[in-house]
Every structure is written in C-alpha cells, then in structure tokens.
N, C-alpha and C positions, 0 to 999 in steps of 0.2 A: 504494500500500500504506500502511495506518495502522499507525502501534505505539502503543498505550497502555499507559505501563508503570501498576506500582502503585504506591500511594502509599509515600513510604518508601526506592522506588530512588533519588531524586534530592532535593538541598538548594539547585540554583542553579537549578531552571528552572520555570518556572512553566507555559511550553508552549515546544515548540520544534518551528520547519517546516524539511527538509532536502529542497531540489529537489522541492518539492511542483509538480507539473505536473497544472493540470484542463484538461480538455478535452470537450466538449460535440458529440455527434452521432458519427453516423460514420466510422470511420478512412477519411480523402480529400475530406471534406466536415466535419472536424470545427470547432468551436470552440475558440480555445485560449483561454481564461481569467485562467489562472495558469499559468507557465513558468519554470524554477531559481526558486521561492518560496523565501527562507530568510528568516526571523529567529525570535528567541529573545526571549522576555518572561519576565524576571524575579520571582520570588515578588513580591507586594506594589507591583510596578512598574503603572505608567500610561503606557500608549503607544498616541496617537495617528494612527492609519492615512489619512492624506492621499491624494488623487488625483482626476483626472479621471472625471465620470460612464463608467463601462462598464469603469472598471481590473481590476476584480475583487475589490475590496474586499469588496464581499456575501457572496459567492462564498469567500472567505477565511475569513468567518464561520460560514458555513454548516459546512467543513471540519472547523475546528474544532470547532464546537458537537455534529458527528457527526453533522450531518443529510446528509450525502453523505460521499463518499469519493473521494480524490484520485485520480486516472490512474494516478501517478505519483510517487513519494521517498516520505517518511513524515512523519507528524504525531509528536510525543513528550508526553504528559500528566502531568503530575505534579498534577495537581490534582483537589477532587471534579467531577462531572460537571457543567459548565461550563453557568452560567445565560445567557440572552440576552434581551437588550432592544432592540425595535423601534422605529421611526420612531412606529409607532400602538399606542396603548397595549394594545388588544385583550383589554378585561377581559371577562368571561362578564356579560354586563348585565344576567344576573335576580339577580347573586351581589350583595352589599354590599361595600362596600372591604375590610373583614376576612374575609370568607370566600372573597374573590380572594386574598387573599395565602396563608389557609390551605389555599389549594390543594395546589400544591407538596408542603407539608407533611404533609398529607393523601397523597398517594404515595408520599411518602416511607416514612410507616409512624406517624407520631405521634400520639401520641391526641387525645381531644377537648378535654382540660385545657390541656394544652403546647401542642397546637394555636393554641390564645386564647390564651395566656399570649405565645409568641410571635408572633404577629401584631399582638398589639397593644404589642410592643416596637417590633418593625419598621418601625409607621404613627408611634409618637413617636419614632422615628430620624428619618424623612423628615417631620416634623410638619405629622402630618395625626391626631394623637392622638383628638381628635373626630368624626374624621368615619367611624367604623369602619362606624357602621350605614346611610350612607348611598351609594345604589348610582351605577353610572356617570354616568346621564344627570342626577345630583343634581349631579355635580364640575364643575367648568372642566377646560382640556383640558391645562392646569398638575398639577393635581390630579391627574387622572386619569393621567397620567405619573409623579408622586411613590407612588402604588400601586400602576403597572406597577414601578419601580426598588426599593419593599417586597417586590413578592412573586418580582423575579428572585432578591434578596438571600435571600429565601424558599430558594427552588430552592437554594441553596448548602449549605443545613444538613441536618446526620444524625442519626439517633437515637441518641442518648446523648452527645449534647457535643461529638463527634469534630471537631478541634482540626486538623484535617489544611486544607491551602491551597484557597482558593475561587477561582474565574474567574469574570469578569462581563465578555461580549459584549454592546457595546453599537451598534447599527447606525441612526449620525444620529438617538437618540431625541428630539434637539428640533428638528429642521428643521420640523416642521411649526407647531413654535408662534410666537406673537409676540416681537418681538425686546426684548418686557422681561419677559415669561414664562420665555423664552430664557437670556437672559443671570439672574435668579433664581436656574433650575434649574439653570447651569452652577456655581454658588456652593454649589448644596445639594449638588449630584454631590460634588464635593470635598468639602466637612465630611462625609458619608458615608464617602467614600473614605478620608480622613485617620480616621477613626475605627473604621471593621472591616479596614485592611489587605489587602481586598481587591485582586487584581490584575485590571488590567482592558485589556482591549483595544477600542478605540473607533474607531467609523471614522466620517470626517466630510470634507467635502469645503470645508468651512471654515476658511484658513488662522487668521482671528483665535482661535477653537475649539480647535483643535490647537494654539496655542503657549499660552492660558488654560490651559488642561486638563494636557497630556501631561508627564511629567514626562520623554520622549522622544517624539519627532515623526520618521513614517518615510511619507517620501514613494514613491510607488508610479509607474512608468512606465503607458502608455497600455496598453492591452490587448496580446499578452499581460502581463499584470502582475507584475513583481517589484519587489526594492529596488534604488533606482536614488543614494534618499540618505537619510542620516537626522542628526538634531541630537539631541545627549545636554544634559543638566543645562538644558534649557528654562529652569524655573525659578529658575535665577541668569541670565539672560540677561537683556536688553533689549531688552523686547517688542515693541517699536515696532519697531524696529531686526531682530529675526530676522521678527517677522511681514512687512516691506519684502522681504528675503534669501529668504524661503520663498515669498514668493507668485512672486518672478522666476523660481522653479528651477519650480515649477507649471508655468505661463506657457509654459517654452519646454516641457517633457512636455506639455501642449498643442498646441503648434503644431508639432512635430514629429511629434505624431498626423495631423493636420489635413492637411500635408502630405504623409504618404507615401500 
C-alpha cells in the first residue's frame, strides 16, 4: 500500500519507506525484492543507496518514483512528484538540448516564454549554456548527462513559482561514463545540489561515490533488500578511512549472499 500525503502535512521528511515489502511473481513462486524496507530522507538531504548488484536498489527507485507499487507497508511523500535520472541519459534525439529539458515543462503546463526562459537557466546551472540548440548525437556522453540532470531538475518545477520541496532519483547516472567524465560530473552533481537544495536519493554501487556524494551512506543487504547499516555526517568524516570501513561491511553483504 502507498500513502502520498500532500504537501504541507509534513516539515521533516522529504520521503519516508515503512516495511515496504516488493515482491515479484506469484504468491509461492514469488520474488522478494525488498523486505521491512525503512528509511527516511530528509528535506534537502543527500543519501546515498549502496549494495550488491540485485539488492533492490532499482526497485526502490522505481517505488518511489510511483512507477510501481509496493506489496507491502507504505511509501510517505512530502515532496512534488519526484524527478528521476538514469544510468542513460535517454534524451528524445530529434529534440535539441533545450527542448529536452523543456519537456517536462511543457507537461507541466508552462508556456512557451517561461518555457525558454527556464530551460535555458537550467542548461547555465549544469553549464552547458551554449549548447541549447544542439541535439544529442552533437554532445559527448558527459554532456548528454548534464541535460539528462537539467531536465530531471526540469521535472521538479510548477506553474507559478511553487516553493514546495523537490526529489531527485538518481539511478548510477554515471557508471556508464569514463572515470574522468565521472569523477567531473560527480563535482557538478554537488555544486547543483549545494545550490537548489534539492533532496536527492542516489543509488550507486560505488563505495568511493557514496562516501564523495552522500551526505549519509545506507548500505543495503543482499536480496531481499533492507537496511542493514548506515553512516550519518559522511562529510566530516575521513574519506579514506570510512570508504576502507564501508567497503568491508559490503564485502561481507556479499559473501554472505554468495554463500547461502
């Protein structure tokens, strides 16, 4: 069961999962996915989703995002309808960078002025200010990732200024690219993030990732997937040192999988 409350009921949560249980297939042959899921992401918070391939990390996203619906406990929203960003950047290829982000927008309800107007704030957030009228197969695969993360940002906004909390789902948007592409965009995520207060949920199966990024790191057990640990205040820590401590807690959620 989901609950979505409205905006308004709540000032500390940004989303929150209570015994979220997903399950796939047939009751007796089913999949279980996700089993007692709980955590709580804070307005404006950054928290990184850790775990072994097949935890349920996607599947979490999915949840949230409302593209499915859990078995089981409830989801709680305080936010507007929660943007998400992929592995692949999956822009419409005949659109230009600016008319990919005024997508969104464009559903949303905004006209054609405001439309431009913001999108091309959006592309000089993620600076790429220049490149509005040029289409996907023009970008590098950096690029084309900096106007996937404009036009999720996109997806967050509503007609007439509404000042109410955004969520951004982000699902390993840079595993695919080069590890100095990579480490760039992980630099730009942040100055974005430090600059709209966005709250965002990320899942990455990258311990160095998850302790750069999150401004909490929640590590996920093997399938079915819950929380098994998690590290608060990342950001005053030492990185060397928790990224050593998280990859061993990994490590054994691994081989614990492996073995049974």
């Amino acid at each position: 069961m989901t609950t979505t409350l409205e905006p308004g009921l709540s000032t500390d949560v940004a989303v929150r999962l209570d015994g979220v249980r997903k399950a796939f297939g047939p009751t007796g042959r089913a999949v279980v996915a996700l089993d007692g899921m709980d955590l709580t992401v804070a307005p404006g918070e950054f928290v990184c989703l850790l775990g072994a391939s097949g935890c349920g990390k996607s599947t979490l996203l999915n949840l949230v995002a409302g593209l499915d619906q859990p078995t089981s406990g409830s989801i709680t929203l305080e936010t507007s309808r929660p943007a998400v960003m992929f592995q692949e950047a999956a822009l419409m290829p005949w659109l230009t960078a600016a008319r990919n982000v005024e997508l969104p927008l464009r559903l949303a309800g905004f006209g054609r002025a405001e439309r431009r107007e913001k999108a091309a704030e959006l592309l000089e957030l993620v600076r790429l200010g220049g490149a509005g009228d040029k289409r996907p197969h023009e970008l590098s695969g950096g690029m084309r990732q900096r106007v996937a993360l404009a036009r999720a940002l996109a997806a967050t906004l509503r007609v007439g200024g509404d000042t109410e909390q955004s969520l951004l789902l982000m699902d390993e948007p840079f595993a695919a690219l080069d590890a100095i592409t990579r480490d760039v965009l992980q630099g730009e995520l942040l100055r974005v993030y430090r600059s709209t207060g966005t709250s965002v949920l990320f899942v990455t199966h990258d311990v160095r990732e998850a302790v750069r990024l999150g401004q909490r790191v929640v590590l996920l057990s093997s399938r079915p997937g819950r929380v098994v640990r998690e590290w608060r205040d990342v950001q005053a820590s030492d990185a060397e040192e928790l990224t050593l401590e998280i990859t061993g807690h990994l490590r054994e959620v691994i081989s614990t999988h492996a073995a049974a």
